[in-house]
C-alpha positions in Angstrom: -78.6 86.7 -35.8 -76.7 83.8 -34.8 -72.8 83.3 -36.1 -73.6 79.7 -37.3 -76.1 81.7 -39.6 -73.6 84.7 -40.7 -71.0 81.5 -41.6 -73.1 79.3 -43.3 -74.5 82.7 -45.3 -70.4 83.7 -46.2 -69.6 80.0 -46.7 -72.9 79.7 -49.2 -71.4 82.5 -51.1 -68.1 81.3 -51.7 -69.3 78.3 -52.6 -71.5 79.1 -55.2 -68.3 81.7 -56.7 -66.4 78.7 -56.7 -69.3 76.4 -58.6 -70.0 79.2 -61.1 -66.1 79.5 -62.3 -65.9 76.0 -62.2 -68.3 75.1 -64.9 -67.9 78.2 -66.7 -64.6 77.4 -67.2 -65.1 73.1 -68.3 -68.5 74.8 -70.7 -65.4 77.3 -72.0 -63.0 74.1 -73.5 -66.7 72.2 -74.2 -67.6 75.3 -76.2 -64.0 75.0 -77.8 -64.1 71.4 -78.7 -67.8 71.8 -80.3 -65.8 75.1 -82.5 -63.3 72.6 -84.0 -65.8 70.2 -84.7 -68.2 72.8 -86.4 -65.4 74.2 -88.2 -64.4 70.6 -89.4 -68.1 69.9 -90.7 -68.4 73.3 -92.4 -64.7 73.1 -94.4 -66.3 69.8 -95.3 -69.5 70.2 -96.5 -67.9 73.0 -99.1 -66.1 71.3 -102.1 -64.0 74.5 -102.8 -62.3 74.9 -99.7 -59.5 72.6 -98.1 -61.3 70.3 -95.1 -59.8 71.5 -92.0 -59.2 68.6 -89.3 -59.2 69.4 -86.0 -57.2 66.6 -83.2 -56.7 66.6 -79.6 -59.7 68.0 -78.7 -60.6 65.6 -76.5 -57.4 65.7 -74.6 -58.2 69.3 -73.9 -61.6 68.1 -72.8 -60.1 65.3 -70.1 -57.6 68.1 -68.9 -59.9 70.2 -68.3 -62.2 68.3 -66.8 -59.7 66.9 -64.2 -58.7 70.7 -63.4 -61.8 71.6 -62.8 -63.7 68.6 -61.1 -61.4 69.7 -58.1 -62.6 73.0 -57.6 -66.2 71.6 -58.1 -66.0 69.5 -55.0 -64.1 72.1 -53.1 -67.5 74.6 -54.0 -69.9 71.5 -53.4 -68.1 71.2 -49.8 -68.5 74.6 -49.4 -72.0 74.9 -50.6 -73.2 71.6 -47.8 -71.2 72.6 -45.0 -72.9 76.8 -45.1 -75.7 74.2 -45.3 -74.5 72.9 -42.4 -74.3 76.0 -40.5 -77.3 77.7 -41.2 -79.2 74.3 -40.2 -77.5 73.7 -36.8 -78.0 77.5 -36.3 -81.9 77.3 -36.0 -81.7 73.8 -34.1 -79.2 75.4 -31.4 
């Protein structure tokens, strides 16, 4: 096998890692916003309970998203350039 090959391969890998924490993590505070607002709805809808407000949700949601958008682009740059690799491998 050619190196080009073995790097692109490792540097496929790591990217991908990279992508998967990445969006677990921003569909982790998504899944926490949606909570608040399902909570909100429920206390509510039912007349004998005190309605529950939930704020700053969306500033969690920005915060997050800025965090994470980095390491996005660091696995997409990872992900094209083992791309790269493996491509120029089987042109060389």
């Amino acid at each position: 096998m050619n190196i080009l090959n073995i790097i692109g391969l490792i540097a496929n890998i790591i990217g991908t890692i990279i992508l998967a924490f990445s969006i677990s993590g921003y569909i982790k505070s998504m899944r926490l916003a949606i909570d608040g607002h399902e909570l909100f709805i429920v206390s509510y809808l039912t007349p004998h309970k005190p309605v529950v407000q939930v704020t700053g949700t969306d500033e969690h949601m920005n915060r997050d998203e800025k965090k994470y958008s980095i390491f996005t682009w660091i696995g997409i740059i990872f992900v094209i350039s083992g791309f790269t690799c493996q491509l120029s491998s089987h042109i060389f």
